[in-house]
C-alpha positions as YAML, in Angstrom:
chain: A
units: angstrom
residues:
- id: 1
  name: UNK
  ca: [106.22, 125.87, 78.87]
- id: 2
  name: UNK
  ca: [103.23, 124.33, 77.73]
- id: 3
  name: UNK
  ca: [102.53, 120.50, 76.94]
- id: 4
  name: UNK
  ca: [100.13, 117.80, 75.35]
- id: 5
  name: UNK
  ca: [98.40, 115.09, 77.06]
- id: 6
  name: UNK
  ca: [99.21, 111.67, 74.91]
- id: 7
  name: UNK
  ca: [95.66, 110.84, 73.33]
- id: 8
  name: UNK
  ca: [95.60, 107.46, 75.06]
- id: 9
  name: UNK
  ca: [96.20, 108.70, 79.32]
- id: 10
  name: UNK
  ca: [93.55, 108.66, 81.72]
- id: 11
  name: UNK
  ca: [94.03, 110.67, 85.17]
- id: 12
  name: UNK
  ca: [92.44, 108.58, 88.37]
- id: 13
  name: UNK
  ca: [92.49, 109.35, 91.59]
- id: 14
  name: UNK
  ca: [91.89, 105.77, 93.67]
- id: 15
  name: UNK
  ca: [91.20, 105.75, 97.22]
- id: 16
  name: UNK
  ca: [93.92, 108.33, 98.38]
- id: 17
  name: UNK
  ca: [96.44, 107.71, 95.33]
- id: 18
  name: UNK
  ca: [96.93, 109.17, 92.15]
- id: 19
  name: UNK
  ca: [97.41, 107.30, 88.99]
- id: 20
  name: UNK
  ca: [97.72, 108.24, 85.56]
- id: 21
  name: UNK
  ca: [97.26, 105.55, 82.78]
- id: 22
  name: UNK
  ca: [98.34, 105.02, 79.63]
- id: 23
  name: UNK
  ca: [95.18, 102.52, 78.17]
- id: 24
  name: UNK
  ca: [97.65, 102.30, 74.67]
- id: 25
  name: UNK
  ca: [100.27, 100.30, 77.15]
- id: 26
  name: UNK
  ca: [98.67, 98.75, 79.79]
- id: 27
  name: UNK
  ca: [101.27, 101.30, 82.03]
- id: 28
  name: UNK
  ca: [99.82, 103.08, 84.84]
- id: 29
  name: UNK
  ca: [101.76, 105.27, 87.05]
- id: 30
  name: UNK
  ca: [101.49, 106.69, 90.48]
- id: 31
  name: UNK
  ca: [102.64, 109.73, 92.00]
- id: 32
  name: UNK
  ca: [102.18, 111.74, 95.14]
- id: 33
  name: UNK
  ca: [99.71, 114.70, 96.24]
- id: 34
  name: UNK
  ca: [102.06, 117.51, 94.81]
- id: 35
  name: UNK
  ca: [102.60, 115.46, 91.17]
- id: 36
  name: UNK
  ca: [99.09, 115.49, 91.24]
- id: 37
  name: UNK
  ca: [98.55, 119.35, 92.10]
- id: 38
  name: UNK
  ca: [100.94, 120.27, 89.07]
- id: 39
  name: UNK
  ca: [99.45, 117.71, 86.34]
- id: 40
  name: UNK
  ca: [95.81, 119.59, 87.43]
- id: 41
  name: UNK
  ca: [97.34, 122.81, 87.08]
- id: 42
  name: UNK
  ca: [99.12, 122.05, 83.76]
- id: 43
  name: UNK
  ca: [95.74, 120.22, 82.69]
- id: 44
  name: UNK
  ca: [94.19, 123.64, 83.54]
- id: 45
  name: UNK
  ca: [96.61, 125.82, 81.17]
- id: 46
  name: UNK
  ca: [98.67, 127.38, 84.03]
- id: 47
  name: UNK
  ca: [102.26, 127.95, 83.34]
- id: 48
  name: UNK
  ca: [105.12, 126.84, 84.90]
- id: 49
  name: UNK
  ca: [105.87, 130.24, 86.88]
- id: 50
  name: UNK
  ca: [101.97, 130.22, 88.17]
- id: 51
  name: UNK
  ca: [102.27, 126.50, 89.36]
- id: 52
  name: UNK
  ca: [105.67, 127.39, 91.15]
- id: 53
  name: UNK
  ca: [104.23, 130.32, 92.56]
- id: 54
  name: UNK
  ca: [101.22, 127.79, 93.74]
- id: 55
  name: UNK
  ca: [103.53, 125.62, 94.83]
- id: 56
  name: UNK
  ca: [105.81, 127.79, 97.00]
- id: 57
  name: UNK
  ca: [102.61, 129.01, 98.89]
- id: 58
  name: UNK
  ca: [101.48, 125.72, 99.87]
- id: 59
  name: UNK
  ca: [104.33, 124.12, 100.50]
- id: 60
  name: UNK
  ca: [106.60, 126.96, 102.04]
- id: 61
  name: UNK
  ca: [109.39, 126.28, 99.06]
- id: 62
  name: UNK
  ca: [111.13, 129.27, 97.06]
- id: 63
  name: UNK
  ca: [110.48, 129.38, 93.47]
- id: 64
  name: UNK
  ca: [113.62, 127.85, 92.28]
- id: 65
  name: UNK
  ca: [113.08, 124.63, 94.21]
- id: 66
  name: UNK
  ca: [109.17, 124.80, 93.14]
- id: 67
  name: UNK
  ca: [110.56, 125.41, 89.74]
- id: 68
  name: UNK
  ca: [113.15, 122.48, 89.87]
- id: 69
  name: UNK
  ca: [110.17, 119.85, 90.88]
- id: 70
  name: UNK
  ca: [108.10, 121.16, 88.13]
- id: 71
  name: UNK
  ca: [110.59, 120.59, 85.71]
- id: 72
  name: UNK
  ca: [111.99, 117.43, 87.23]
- id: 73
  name: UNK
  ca: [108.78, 116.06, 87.08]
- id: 74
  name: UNK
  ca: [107.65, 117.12, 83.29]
- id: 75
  name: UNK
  ca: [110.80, 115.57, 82.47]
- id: 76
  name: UNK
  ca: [109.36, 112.44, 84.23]
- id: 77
  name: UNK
  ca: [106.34, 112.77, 82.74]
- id: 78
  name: UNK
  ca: [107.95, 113.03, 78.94]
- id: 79
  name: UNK
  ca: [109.80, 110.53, 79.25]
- id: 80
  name: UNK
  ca: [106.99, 107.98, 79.95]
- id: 81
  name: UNK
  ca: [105.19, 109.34, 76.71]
- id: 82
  name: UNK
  ca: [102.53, 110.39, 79.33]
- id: 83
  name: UNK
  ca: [103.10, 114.49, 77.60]
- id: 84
  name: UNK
  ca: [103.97, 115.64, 74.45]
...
């Protein structure tokens, strides 16, 4: 699975929260330490396997709950306009 970052979003991190915001809106949303580990990844060009497999090392998760919070969150993230 691989996705587009809308033209128009801009990734912050301010103070110890994570934001990403859509300038074409005036939206901006927050999410926590692990939403932010998988939009990096994804930013990077990892798929969804490697973040889950990132995921379930740092956290102490299996795979199909890594894989479940990936997806939940993609689905999230599409339906804000935030990915393509």
């Amino acid at each position: 699975m691989r996705f587009k970052k809308s033209e128009n979003i801009i990734h912050r991190k301010i103070g110890e929260e994570y934001f990403l915001i859509d300038s074409s809106r005036d939206e901006l949303h927050a999410f926590n330490e692990t939403g932010n580990l998988i939009w990096e990844l994804f930013m990077k060009g990892l798929n969804k396997t490697q973040i889950a497999d990132r995921l379930s090392k740092i956290y102490e998760i299996n795979d199909r709950e890594a894989i479940k919070d990936i997806e939940e969150f993609i689905i999230e993230l599409k339906n804000k306009g935030i990915v393509e």
